[in-house]
SEDO-583957 format. One record per residue: residue in one letter; z, y, x of N, C-alpha, C, O, CB in turn. Coordinates in pm, 1 decimal. Each point is the difference from the previous one (the first is absolute). Glycine has a CB too. Layout:
NODE,residu,n.z,n.y,n.x,ca.z,ca.y,ca.x,c.z,c.y,c.x,o.z,o.y,o.x,cb.z,cb.y,cb.x
NODE,a,Z,Y,X,Z,Y,X,Z,Y,X,Z,Y,X,Z,Y,X
...
END
This chain:
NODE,residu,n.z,n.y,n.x,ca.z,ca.y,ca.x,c.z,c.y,c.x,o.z,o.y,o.x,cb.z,cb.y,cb.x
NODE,x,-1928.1,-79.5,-8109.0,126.9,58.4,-38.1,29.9,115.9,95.1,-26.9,0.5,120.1,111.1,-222.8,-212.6
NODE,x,-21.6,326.4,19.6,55.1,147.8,96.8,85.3,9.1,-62.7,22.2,-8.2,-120.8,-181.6,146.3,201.9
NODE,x,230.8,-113.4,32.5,184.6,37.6,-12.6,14.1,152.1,26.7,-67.0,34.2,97.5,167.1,-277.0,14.8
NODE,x,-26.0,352.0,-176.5,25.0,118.1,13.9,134.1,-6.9,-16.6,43.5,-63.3,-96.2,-246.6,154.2,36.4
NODE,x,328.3,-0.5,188.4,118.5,2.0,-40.0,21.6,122.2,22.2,-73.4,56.8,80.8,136.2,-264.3,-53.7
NODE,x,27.7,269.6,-82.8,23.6,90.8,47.2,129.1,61.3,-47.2,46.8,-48.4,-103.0,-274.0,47.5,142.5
NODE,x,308.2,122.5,32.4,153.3,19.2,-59.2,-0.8,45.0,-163.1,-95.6,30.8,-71.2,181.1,56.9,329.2
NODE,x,55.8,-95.9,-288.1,-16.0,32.5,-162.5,69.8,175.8,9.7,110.3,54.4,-4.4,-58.6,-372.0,-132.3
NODE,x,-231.1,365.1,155.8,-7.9,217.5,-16.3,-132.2,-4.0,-90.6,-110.5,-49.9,21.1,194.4,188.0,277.1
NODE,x,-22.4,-54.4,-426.2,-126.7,-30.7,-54.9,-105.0,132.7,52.6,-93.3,19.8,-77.7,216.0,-169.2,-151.3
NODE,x,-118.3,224.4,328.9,-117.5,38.1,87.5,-59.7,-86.7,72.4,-80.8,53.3,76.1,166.4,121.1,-65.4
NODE,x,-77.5,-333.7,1.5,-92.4,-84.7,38.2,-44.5,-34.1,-108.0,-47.4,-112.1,18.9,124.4,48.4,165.7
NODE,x,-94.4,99.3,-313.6,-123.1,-34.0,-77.3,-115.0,53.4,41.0,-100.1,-49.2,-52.0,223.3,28.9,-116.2
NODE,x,-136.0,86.8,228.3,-159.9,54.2,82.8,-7.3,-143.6,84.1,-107.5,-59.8,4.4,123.9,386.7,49.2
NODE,x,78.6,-369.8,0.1,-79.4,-116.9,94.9,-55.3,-98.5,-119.4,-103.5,-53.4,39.9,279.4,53.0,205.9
NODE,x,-150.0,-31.6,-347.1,8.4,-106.5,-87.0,-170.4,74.7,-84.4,-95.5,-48.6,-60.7,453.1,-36.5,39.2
NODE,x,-308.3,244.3,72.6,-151.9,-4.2,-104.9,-118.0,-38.5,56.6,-99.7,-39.8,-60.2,170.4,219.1,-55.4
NODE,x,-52.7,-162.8,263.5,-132.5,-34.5,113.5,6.2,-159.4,-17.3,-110.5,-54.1,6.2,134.5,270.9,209.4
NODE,x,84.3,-300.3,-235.9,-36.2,-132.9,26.0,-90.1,-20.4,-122.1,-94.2,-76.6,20.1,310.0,-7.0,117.3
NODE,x,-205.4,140.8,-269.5,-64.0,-92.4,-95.7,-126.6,74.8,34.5,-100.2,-62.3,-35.1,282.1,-21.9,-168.5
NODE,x,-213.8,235.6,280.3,-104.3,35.3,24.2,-97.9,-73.3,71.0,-112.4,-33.7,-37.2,228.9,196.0,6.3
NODE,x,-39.9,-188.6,172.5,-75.2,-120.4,60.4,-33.8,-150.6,-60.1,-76.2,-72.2,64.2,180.7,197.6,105.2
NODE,x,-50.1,-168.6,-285.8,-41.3,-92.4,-43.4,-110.0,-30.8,-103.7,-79.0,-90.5,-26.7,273.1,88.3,110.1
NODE,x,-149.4,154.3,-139.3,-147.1,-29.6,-95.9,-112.2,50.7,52.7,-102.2,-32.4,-60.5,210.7,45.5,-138.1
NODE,x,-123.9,64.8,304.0,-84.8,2.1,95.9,-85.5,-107.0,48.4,-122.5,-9.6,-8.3,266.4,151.9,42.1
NODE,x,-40.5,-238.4,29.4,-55.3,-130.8,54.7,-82.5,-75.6,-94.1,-97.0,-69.1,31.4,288.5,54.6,106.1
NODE,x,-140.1,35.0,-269.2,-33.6,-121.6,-78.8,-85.2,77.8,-170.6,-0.9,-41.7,-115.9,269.8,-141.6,258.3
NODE,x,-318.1,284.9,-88.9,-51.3,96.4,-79.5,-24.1,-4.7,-97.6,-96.0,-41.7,-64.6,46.9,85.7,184.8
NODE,x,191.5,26.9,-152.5,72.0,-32.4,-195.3,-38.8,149.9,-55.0,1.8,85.8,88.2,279.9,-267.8,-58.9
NODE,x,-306.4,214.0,-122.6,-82.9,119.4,-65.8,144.2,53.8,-49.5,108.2,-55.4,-19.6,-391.4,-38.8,-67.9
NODE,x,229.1,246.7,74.4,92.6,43.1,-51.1,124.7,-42.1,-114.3,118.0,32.8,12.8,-298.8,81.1,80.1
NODE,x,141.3,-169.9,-172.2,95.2,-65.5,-101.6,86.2,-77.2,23.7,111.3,30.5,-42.9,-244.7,-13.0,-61.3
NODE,x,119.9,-141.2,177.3,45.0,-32.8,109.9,117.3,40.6,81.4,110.4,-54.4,2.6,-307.2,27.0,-32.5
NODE,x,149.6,148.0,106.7,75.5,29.7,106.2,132.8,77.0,-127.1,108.5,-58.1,-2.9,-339.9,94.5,270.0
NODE,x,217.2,55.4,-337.0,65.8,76.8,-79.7,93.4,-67.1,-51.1,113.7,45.3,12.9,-274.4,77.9,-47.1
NODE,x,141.9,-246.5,-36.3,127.5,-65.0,-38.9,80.6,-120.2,107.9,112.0,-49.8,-12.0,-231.9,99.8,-235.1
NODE,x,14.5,-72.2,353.8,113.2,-18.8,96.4,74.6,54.2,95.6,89.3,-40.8,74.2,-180.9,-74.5,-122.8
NODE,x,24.1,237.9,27.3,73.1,142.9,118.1,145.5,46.0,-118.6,99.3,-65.0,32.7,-412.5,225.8,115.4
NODE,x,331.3,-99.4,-228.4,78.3,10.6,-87.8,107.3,-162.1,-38.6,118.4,2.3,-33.5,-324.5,216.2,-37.6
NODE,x,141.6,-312.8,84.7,130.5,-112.7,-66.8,57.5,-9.7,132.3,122.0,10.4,13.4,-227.0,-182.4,-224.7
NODE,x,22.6,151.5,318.3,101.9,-3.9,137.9,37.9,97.3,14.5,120.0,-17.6,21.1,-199.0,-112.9,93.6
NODE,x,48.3,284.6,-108.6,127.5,121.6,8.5,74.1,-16.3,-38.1,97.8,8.8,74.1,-165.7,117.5,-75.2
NODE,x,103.2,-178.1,-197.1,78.0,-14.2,-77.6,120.3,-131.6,79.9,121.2,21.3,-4.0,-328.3,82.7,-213.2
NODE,x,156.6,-219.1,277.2,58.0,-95.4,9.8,104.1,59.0,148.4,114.9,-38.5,21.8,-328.3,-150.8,-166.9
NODE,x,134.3,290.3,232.0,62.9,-39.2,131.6,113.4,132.5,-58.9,109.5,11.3,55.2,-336.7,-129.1,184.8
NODE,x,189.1,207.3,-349.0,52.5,104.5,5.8,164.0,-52.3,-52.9,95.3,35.0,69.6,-348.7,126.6,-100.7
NODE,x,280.1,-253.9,-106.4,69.1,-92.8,27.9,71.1,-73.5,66.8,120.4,-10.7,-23.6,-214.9,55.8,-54.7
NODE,x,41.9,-101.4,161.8,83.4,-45.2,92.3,72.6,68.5,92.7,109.1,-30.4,48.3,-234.8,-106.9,-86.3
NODE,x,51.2,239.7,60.8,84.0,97.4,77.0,184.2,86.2,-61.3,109.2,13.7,55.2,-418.7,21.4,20.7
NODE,x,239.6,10.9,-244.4,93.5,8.2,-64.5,106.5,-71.4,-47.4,116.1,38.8,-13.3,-256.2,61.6,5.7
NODE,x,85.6,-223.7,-20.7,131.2,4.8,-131.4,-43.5,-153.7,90.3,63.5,-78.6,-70.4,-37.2,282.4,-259.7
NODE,x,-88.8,-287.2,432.2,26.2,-84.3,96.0,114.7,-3.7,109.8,105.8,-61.0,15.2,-319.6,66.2,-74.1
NODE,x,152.6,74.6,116.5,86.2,49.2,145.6,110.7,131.1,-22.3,81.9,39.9,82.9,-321.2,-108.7,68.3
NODE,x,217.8,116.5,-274.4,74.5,122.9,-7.7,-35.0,95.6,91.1,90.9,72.5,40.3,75.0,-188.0,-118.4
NODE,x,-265.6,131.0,115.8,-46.5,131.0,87.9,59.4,-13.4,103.3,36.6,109.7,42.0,-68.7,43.7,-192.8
NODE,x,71.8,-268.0,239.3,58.6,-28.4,133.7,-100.8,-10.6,61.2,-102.0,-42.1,-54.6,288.8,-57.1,15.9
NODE,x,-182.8,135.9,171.3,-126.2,42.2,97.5,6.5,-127.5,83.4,-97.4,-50.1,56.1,108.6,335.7,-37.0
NODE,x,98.8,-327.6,-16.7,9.2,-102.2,109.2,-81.3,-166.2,-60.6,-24.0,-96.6,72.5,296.3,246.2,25.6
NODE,x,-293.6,-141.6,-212.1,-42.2,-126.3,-76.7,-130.3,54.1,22.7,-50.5,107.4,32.6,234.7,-198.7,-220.4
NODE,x,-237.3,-87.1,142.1,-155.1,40.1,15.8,-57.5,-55.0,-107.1,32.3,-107.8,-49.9,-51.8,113.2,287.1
NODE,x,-74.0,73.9,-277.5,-114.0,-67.4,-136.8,-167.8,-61.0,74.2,-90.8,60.2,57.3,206.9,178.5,-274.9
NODE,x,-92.2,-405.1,174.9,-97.4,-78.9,51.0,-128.1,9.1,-125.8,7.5,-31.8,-118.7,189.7,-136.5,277.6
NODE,x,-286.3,211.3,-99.0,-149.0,-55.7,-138.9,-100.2,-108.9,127.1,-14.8,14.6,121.3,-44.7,312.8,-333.9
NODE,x,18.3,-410.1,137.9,-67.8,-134.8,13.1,-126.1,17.0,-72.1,13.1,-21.0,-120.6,198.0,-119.8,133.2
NODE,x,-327.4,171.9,23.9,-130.5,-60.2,-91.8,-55.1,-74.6,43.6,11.4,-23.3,120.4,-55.9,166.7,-202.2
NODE,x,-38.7,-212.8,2.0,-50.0,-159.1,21.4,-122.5,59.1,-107.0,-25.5,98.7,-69.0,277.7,-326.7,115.2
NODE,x,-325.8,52.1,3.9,-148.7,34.9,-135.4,94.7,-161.2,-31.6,92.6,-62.3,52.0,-456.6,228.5,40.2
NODE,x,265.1,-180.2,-217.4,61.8,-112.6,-69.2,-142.5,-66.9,-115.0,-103.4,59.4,-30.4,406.6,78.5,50.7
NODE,x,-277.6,-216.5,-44.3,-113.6,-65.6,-71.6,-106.3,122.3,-77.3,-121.5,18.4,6.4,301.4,-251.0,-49.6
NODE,x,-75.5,298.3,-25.8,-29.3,110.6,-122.6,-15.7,96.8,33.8,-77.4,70.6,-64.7,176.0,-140.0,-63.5
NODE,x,-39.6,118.0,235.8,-8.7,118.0,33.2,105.6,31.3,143.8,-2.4,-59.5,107.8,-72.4,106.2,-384.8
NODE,x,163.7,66.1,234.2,33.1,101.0,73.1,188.7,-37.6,-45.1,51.2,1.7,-112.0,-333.7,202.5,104.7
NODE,x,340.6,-231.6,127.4,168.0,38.9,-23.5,71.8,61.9,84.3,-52.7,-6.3,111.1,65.1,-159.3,-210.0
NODE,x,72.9,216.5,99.0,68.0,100.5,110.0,183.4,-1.5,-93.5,43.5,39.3,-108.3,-341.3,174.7,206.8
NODE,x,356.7,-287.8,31.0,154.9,29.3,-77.5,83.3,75.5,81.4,-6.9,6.5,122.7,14.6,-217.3,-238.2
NODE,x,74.7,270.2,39.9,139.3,108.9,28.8,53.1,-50.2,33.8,2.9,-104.9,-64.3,24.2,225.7,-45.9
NODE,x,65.2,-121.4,224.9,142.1,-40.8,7.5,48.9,49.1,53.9,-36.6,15.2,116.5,27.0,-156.5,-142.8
NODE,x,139.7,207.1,-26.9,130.4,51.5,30.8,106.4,-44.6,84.6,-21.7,-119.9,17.9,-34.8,172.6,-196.6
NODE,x,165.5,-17.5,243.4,141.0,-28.7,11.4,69.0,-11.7,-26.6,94.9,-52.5,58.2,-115.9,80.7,-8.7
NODE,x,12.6,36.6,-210.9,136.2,-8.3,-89.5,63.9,-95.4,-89.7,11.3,-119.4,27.7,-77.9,299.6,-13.0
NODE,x,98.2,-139.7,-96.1,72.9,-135.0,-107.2,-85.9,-83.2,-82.4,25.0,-117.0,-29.1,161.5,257.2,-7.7
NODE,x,-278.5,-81.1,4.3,-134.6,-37.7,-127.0,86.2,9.7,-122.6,122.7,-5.0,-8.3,-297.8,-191.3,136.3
NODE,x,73.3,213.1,-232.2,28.6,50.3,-129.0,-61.0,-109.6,-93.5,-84.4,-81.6,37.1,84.9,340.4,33.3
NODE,x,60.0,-249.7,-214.5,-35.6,-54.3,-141.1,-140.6,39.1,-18.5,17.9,118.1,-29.9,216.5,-97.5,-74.3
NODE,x,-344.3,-35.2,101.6,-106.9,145.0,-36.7,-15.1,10.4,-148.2,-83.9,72.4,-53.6,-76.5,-95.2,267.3
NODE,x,272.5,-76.8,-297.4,-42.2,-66.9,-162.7,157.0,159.3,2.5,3.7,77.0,-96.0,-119.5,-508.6,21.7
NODE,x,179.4,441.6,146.7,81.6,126.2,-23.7,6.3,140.8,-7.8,87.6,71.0,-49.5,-37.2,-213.5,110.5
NODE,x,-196.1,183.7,16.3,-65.4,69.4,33.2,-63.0,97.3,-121.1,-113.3,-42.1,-23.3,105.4,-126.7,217.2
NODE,x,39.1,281.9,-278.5,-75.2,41.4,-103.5,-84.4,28.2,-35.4,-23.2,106.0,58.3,119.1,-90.6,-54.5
NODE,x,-173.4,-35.8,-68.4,-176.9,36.0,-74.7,-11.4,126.2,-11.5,39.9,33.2,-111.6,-70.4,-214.1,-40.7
NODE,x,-19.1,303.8,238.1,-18.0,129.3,-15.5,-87.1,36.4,-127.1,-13.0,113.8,-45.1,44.6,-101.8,293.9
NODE,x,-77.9,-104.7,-289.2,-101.1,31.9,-128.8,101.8,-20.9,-133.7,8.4,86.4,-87.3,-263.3,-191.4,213.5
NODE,x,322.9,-8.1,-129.6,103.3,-41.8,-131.0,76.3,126.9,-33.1,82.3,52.8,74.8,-36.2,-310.5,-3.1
NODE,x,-82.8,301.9,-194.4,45.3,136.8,-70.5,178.0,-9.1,5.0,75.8,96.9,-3.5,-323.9,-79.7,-188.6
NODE,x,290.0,-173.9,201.8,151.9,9.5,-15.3,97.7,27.9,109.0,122.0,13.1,9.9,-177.8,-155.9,-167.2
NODE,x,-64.9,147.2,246.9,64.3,52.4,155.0,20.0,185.1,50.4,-62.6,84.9,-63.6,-83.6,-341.2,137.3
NODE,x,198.2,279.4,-7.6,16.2,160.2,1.0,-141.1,37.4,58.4,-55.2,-52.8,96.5,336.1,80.0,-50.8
NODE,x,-325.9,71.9,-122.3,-108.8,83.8,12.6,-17.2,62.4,144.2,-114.2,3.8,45.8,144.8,37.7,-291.9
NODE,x,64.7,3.1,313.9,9.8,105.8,90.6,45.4,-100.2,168.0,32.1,47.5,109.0,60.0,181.2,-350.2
NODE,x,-106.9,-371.2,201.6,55.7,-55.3,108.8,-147.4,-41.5,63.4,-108.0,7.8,-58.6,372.5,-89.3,-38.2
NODE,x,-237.2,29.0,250.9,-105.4,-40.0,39.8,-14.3,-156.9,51.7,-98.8,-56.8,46.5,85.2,304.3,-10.6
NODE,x,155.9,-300.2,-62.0,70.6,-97.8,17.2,-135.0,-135.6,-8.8,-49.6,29.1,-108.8,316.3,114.4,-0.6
NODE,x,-325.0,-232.5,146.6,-88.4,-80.7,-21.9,-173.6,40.3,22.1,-93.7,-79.2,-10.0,305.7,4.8,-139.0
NODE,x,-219.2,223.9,182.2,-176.8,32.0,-40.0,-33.8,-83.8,145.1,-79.4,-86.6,-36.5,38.4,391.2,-117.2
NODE,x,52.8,-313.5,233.7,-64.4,-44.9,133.1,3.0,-166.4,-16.9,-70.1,-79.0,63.2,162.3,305.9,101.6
NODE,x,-17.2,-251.4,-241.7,12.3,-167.0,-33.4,-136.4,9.7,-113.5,-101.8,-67.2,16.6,431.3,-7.9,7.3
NODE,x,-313.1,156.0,-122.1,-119.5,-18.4,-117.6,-134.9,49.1,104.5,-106.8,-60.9,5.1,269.2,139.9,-281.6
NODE,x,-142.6,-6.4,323.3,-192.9,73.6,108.6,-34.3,-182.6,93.3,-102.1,-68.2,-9.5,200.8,474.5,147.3
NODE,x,2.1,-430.4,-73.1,-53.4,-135.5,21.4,-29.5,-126.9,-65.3,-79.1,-85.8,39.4,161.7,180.3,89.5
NODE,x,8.2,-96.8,-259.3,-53.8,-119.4,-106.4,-150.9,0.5,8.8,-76.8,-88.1,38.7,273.0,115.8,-217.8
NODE,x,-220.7,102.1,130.3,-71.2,94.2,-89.7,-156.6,-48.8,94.3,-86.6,-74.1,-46.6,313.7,323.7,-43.3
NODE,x,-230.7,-181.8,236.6,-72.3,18.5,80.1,-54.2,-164.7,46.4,-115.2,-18.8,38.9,239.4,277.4,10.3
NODE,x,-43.9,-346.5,-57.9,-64.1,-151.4,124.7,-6.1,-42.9,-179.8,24.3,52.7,-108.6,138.6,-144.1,467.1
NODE,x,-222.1,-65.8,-290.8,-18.1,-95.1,-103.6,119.3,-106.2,-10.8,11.6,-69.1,-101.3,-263.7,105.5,136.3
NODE,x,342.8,-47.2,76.2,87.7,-50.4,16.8,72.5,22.9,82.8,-49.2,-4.4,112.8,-39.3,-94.8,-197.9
NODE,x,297.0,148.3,70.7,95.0,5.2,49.0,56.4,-92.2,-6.0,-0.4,-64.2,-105.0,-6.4,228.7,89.3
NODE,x,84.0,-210.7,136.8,99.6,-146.1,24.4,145.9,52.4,18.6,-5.3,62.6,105.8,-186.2,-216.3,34.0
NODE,x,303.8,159.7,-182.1,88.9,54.5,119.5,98.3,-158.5,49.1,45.2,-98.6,-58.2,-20.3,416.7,-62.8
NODE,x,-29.7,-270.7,243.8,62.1,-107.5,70.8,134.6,25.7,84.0,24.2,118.9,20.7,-259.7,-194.6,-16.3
NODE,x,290.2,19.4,26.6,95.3,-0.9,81.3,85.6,91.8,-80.1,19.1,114.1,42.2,-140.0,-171.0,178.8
NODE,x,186.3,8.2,-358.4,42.8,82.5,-50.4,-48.7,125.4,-14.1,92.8,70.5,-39.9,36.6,-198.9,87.6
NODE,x,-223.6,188.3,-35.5,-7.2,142.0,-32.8,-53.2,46.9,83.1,-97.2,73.0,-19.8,252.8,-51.0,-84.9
NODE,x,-87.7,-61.3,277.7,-34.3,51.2,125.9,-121.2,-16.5,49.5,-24.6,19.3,119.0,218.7,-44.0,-84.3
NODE,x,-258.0,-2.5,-97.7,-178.2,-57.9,36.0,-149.1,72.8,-131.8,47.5,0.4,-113.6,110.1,-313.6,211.2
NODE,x,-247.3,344.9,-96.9,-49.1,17.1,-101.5,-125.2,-38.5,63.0,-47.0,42.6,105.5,195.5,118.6,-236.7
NODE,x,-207.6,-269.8,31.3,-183.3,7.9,71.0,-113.7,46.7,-123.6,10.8,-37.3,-116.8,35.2,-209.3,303.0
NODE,x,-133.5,317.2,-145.5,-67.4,60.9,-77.0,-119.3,-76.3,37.6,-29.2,-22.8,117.4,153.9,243.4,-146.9
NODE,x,-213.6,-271.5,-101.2,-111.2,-42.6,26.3,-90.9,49.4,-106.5,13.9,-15.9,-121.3,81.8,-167.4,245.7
NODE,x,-186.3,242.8,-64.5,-134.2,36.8,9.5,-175.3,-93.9,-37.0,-99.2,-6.8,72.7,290.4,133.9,100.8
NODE,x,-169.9,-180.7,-300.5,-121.1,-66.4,6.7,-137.9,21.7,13.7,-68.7,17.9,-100.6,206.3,-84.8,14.6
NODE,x,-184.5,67.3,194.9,-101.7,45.2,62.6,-104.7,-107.3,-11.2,-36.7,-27.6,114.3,176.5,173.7,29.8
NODE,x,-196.7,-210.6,-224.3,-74.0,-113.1,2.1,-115.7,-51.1,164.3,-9.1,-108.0,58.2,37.6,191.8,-364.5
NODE,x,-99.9,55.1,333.3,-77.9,-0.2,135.1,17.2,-24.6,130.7,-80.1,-37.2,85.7,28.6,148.0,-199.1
NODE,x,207.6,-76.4,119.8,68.2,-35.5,102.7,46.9,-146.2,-15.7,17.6,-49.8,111.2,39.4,289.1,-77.2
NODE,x,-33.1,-317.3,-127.0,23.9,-98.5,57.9,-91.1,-149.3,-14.9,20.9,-111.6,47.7,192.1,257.1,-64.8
NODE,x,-343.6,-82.0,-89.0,-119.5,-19.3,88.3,-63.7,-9.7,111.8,-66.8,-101.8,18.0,89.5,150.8,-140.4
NODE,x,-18.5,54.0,225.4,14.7,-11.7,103.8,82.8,-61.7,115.9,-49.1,-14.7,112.0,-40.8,143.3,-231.3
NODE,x,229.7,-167.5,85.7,50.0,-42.1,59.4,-41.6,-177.9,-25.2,10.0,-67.9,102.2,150.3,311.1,-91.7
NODE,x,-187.9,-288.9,-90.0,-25.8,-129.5,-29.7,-146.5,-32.5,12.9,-39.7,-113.5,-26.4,235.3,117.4,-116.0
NODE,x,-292.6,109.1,189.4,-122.3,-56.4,53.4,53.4,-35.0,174.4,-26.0,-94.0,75.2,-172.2,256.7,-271.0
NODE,x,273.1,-52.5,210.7,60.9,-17.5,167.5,11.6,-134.6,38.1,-57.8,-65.2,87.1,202.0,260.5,-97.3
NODE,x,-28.1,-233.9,-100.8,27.7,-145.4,14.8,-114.6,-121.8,-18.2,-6.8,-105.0,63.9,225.0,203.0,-144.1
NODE,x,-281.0,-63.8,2.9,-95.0,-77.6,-42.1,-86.6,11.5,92.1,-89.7,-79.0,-29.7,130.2,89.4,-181.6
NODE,x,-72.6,55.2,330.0,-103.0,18.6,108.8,106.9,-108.2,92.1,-55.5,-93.0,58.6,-89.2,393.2,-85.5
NODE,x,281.5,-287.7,37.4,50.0,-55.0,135.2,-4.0,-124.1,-49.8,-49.7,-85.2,73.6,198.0,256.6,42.6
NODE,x,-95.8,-216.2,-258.0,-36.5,-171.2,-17.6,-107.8,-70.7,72.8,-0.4,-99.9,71.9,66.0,138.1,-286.7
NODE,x,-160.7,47.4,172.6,-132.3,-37.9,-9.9,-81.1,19.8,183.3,-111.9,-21.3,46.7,122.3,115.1,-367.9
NODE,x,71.8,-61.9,355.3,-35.8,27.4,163.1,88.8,-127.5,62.3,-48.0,-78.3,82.0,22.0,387.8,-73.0
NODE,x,146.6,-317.5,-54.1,68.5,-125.9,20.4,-41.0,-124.9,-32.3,15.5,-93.2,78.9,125.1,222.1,-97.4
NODE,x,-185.1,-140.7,-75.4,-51.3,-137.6,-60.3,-130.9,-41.4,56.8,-34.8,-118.0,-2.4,147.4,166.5,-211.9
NODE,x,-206.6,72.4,279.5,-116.6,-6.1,53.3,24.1,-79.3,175.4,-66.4,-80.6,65.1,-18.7,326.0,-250.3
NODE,x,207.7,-174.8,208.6,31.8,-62.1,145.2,58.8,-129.0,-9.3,6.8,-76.5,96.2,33.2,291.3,-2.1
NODE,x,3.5,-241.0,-210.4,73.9,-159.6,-47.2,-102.1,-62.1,-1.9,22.7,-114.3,39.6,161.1,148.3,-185.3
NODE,x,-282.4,-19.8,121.3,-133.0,-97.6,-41.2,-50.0,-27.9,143.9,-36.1,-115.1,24.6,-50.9,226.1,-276.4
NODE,x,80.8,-9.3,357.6,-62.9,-26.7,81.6,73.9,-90.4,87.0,-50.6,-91.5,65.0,-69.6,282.8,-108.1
NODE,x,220.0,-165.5,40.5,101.3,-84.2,90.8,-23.1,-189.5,-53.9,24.1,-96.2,72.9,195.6,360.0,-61.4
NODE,x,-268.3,-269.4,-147.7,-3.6,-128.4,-47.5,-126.5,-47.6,57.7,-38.2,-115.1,-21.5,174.6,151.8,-188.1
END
């Protein structure tokens, strides 16, 4: 798990772009990959900054990534009130105003992960990333320490 905090200016989205840089780095996610999780987390922290914190400098926007069975998650969280996201408008639905932009950063992240949660009322968002290889790997990990454990259990008998 890595924790990134940082104040709510959305000129720290450059820090946010190096973190997912350094991560898919580490864990060497191919371009496709990196693209829709560099963009849904801009979209998410860019959010929180806005229409979260209201562009107050003094609040801070927390992201969290973790690996997880499936893959890849990383959540938003804000300071502010949290929101409905079922209130939130469909930039694509023709019955909505054409010229608004009201919801696109909510639809680029639907759009982009395989799964959005929102939690804490609103104030939380986790984006997950199903990455099948990664959490392959993480469960041979485990499956080496069982198996190193159970080897020292035996001997002890």
């Amino acid at each position: 798990m890595e924790k990134l905090t940082v104040n709510s200016n959305l000129s720290n989205v450059t820090i946010v772009e190096r973190f997912v840089e350094e991560i898919c780095d580490n864990y060497n996610l191919n371009n496709t990959y990196f693209g829709n999780i560099l963009i849904a987390l801009t979209e998410a922290f860019n959010n929180a900054v806005v229409h979260g914190n209201h562009n107050d400098p003094d609040k801070k926007v927390t992201i969290i990534f973790d690996i997880g069975y499936k893959g890849l998650s990383f959540s938003v969280t804000d300071e502010g009130n949290g929101f409905d996201p079922e209130k939130v408008p469909n930039p694509v639905d023709v019955e909505n105003d054409a010229d608004s932009e009201k919801g696109r950063g909510l639809f680029l992240i639907r759009s982009l992960t395989d799964n959005v949660k929102f939690l804490d009322n609103g104030r939380s968002l986790e984006l997950v990333f199903e990455i099948e290889g990664i959490g392959q790997k993480t469960m041979k990990k485990r499956l080496q320490l069982f198996t190193q454990y159970f080897k020292k259990e035996k001997q002890k008998v």
